[in-house]
N, CA and C of each residue as an Amber inpcrd file, in Angstrom:
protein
   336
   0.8640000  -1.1740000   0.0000000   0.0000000   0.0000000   0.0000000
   0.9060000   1.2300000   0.0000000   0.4420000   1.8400000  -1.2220000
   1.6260000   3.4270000  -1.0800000   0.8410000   4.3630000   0.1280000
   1.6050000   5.7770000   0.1220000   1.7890000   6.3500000   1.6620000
   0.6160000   7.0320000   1.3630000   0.0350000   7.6900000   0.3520000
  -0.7360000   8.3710000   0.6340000  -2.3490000   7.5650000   0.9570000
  -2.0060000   5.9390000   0.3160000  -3.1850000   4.8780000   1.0580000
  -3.2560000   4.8600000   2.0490000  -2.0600000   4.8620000   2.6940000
  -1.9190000   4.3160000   4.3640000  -2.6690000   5.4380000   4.8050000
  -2.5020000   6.5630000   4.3270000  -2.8140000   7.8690000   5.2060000
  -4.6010000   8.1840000   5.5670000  -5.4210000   7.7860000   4.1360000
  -6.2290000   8.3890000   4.0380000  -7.3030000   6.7970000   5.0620000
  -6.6950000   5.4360000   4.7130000  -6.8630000   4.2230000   5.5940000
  -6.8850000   4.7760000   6.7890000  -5.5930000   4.9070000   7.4210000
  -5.7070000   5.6340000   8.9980000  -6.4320000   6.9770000   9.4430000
  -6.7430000   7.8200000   8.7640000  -7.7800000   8.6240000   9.0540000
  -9.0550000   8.0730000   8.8540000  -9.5530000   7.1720000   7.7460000
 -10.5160000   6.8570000   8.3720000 -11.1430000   5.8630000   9.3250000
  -9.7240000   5.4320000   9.8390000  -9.7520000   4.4880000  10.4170000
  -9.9740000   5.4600000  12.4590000  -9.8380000   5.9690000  12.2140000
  -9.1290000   7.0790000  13.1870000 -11.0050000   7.8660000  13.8520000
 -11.1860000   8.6810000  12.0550000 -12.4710000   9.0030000  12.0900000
 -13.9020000   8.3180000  12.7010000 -13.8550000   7.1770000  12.5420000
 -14.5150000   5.9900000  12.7140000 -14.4660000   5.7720000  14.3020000
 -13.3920000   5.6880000  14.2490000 -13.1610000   5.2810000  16.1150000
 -13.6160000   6.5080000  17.1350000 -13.2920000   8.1240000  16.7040000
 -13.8310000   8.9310000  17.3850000 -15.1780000   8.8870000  17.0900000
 -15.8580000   9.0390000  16.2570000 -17.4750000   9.2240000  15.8740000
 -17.7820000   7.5730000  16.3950000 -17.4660000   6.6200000  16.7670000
 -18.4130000   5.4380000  17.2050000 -17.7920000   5.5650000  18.5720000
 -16.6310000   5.8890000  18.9330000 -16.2240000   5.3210000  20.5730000
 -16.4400000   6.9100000  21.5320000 -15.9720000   8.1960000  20.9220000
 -16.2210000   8.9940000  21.8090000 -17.4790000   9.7820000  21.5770000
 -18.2920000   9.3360000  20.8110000 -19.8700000  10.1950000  21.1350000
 -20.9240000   9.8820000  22.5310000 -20.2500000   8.4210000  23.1090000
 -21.0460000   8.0600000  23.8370000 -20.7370000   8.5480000  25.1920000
 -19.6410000   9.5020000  25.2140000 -19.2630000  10.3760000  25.9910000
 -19.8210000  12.1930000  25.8190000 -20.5810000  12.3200000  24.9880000
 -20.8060000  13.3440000  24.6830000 -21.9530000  14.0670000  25.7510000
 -22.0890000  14.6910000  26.0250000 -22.4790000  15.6110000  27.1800000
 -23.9040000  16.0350000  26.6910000 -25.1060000  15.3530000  27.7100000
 -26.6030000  15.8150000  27.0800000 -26.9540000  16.8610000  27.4560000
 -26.1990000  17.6680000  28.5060000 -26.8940000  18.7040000  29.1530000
 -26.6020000  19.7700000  27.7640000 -28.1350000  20.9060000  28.1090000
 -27.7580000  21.9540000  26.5860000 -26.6850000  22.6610000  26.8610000
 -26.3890000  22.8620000  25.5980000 -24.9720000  24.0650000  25.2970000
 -25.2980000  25.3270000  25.6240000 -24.2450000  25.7690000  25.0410000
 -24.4590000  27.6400000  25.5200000 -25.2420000  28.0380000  24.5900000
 -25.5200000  28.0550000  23.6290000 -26.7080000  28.5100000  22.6260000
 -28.3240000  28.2190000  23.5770000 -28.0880000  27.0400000  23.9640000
 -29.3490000  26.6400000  24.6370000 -29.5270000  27.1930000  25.9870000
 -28.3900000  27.2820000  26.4790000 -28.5540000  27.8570000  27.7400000
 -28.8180000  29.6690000  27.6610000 -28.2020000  30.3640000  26.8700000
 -28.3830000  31.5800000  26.2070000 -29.7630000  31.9260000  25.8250000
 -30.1760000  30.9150000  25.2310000 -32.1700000  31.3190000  24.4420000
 -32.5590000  31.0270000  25.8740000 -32.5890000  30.1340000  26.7990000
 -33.4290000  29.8090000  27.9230000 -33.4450000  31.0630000  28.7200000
 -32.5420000  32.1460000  28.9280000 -32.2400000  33.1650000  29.8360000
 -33.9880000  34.1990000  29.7830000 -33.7570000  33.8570000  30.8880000
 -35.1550000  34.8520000  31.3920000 -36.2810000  34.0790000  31.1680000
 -36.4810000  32.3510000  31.3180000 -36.9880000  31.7600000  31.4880000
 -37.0840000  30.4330000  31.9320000 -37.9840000  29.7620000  32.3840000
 -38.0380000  28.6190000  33.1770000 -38.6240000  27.7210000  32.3370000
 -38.0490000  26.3550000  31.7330000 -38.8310000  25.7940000  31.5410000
 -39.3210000  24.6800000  32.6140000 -40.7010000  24.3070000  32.2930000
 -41.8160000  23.9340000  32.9810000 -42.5470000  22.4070000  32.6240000
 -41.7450000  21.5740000  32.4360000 -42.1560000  20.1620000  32.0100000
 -43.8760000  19.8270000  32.2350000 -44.9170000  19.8210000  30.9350000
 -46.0080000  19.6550000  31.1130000 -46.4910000  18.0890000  30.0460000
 -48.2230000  17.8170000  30.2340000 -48.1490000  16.7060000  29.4030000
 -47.9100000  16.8430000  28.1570000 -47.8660000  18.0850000  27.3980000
 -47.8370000  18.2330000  26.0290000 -46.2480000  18.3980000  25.7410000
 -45.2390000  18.1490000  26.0070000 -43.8770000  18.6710000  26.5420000
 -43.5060000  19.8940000  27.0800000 -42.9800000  20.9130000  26.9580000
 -42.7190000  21.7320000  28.3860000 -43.3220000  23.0140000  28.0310000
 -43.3640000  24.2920000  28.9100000 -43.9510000  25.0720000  28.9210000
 -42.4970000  26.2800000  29.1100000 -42.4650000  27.5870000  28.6580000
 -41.6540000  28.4280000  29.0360000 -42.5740000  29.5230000  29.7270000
 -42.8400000  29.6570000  30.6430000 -43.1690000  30.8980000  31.6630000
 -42.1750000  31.9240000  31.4120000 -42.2320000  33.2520000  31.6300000
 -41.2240000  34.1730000  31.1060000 -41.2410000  35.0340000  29.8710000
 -39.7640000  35.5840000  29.7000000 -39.4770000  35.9550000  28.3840000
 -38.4200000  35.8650000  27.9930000 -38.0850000  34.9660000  26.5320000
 -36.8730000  34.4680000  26.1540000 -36.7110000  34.0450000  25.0760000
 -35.6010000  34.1060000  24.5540000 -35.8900000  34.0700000  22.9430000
 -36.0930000  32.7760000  22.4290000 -36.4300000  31.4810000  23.6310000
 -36.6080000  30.0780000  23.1060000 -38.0950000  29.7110000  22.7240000
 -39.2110000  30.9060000  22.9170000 -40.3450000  30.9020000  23.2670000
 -41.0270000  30.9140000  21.5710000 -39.6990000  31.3280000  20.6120000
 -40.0970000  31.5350000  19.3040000 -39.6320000  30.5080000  18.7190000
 -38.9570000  29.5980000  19.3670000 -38.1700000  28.7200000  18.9320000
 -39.4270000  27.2280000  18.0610000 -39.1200000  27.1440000  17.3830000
 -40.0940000  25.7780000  16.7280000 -38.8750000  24.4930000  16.3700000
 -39.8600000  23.6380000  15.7400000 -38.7880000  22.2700000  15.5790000
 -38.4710000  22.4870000  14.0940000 -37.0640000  22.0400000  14.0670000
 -36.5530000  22.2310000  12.2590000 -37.0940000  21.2550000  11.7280000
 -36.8130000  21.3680000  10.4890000 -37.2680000  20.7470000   9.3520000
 -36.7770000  19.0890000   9.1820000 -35.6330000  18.6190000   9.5150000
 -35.1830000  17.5100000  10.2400000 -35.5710000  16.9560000  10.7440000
 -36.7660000  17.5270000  11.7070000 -36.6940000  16.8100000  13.3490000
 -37.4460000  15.3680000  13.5090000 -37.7520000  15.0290000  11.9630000
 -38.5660000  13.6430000  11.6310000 -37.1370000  12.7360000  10.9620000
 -36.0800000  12.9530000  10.6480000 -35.1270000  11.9890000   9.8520000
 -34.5780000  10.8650000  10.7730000 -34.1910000   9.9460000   9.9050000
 -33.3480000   9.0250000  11.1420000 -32.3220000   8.6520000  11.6120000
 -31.6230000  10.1350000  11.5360000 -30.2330000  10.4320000  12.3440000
 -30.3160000  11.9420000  12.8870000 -31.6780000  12.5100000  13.4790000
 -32.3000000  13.5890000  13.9760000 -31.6760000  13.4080000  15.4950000
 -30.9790000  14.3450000  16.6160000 -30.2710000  14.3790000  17.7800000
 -29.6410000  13.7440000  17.7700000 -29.0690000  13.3500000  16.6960000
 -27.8150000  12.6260000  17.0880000 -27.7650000  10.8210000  17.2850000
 -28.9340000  10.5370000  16.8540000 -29.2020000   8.9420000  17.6060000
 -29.5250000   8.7110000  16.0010000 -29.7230000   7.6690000  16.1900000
 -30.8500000   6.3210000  15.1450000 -32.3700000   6.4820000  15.5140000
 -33.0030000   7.3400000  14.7170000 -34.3750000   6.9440000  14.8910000
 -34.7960000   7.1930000  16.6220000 -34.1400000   8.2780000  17.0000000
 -34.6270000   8.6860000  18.7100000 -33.9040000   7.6360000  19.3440000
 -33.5210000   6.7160000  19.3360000 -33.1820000   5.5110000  20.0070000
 -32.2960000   5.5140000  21.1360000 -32.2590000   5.9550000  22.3890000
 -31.5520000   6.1050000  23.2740000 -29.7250000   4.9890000  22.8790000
 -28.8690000   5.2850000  23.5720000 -27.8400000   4.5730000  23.0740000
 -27.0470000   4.1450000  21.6570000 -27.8350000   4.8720000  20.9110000
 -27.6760000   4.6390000  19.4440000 -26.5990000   6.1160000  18.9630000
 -25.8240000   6.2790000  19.5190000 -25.1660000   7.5750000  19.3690000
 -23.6760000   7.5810000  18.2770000 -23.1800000   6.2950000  18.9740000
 -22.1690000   5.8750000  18.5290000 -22.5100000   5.3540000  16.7540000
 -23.2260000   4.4090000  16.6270000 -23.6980000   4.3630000  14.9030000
 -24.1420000   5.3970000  13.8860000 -24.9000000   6.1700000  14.5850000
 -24.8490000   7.5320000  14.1260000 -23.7070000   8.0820000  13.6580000
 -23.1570000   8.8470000  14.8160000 -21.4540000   8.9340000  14.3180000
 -20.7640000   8.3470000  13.3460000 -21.1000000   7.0580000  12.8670000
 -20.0300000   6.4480000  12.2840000 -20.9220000   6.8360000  10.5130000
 -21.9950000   6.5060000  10.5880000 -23.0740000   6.8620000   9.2840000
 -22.5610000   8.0980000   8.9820000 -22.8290000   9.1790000  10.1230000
 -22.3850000  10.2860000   9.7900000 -21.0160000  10.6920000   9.3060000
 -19.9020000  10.2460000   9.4070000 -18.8410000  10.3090000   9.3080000
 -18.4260000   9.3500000   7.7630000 -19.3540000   8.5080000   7.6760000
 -19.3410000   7.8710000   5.8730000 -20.0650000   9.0180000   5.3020000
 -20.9190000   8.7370000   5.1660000 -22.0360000  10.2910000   4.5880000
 -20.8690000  11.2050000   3.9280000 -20.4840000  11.7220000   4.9420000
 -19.7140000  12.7210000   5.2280000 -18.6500000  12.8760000   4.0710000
 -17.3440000  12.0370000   4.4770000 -16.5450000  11.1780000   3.9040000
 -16.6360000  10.8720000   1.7990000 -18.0970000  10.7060000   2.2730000
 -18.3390000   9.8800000   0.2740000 -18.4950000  10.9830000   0.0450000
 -19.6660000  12.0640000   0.5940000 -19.7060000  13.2210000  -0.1890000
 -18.7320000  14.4560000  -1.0460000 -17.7070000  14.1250000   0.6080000
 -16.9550000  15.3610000   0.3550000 -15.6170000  14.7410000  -0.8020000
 -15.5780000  12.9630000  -0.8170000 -14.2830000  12.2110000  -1.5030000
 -15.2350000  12.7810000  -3.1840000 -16.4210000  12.4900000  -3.1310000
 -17.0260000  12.0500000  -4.8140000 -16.7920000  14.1670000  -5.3890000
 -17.2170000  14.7760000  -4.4270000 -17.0600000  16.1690000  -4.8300000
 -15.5780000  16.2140000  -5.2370000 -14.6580000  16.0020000  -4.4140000
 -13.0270000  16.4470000  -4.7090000 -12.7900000  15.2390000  -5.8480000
 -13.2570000  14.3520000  -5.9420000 -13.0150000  13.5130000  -7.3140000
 -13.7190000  14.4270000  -8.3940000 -15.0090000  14.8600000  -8.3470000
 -15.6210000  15.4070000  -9.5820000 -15.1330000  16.2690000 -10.0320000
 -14.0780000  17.4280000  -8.9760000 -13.5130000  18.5950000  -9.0690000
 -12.1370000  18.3470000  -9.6850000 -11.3900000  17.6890000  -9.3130000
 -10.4380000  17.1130000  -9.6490000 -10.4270000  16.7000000 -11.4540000
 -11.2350000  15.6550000 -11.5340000 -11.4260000  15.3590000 -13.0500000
 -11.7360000  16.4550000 -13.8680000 -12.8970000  17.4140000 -12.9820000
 -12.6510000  18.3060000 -14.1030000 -11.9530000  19.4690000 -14.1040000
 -10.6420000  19.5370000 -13.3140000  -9.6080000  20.3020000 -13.4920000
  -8.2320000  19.8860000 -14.5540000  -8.4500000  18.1550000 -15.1120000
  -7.1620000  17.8920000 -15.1760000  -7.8770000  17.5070000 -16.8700000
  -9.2880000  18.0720000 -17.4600000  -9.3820000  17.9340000 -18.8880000
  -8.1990000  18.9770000 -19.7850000  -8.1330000  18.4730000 -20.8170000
  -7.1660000  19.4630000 -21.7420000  -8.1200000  19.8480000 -22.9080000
């Protein structure tokens, strides 16, 4: 295997291992974006899901356009524990898209 095989092998070999082994370490509590929109309000866990009492800019907030796919938060299909396969889908996805673009770009830089 020449060097630049080995290279692009071990990155994705590399890639693979962070997106399946360290997502399941990934931290559920919200981020600062989330914690930022919540400011100047409480949310209020009800039967319909939660309520914001207050005023805050999460109150305008709706669900994206995504929020039905089946790699939506990060999981498989909502699936608690499913974090790590995700990652790894995501990281092929990823991977083919961005390899087939720099191939398409490529070929058509090197016509005469």
């Amino acid at each position: 295997m020449n060097r630049p095989a080995r290279f692009y092998a071990g990155f994705l070999v590399v890639a693979l291992l962070v997106a399946g082994g360290l997502s399941y370490f990934a931290s559920s509590a919200p981020d600062g974006l989330d914690t930022v929109a919540l400011h100047g309000c409480k949310a209020v866990p009800t039967a319909g899901g939660r309520e914001l009492p207050g005023e805050c800019i999460a109150q305008n907030a709706t669900g994206h356009a995504t929020s039905g796919s089946p790699l939506a938060d990060y999981s498989l299909f909502g699936a608690h524990g499913t974090t790590g396969p995700a990652g790894i889908i995501g990281v092929l996805v990823t991977l083919g898209l961005a390899g087939g673009l720099f191939w398409v770009l490529h070929r058509r830089g090197t016509r005469t």
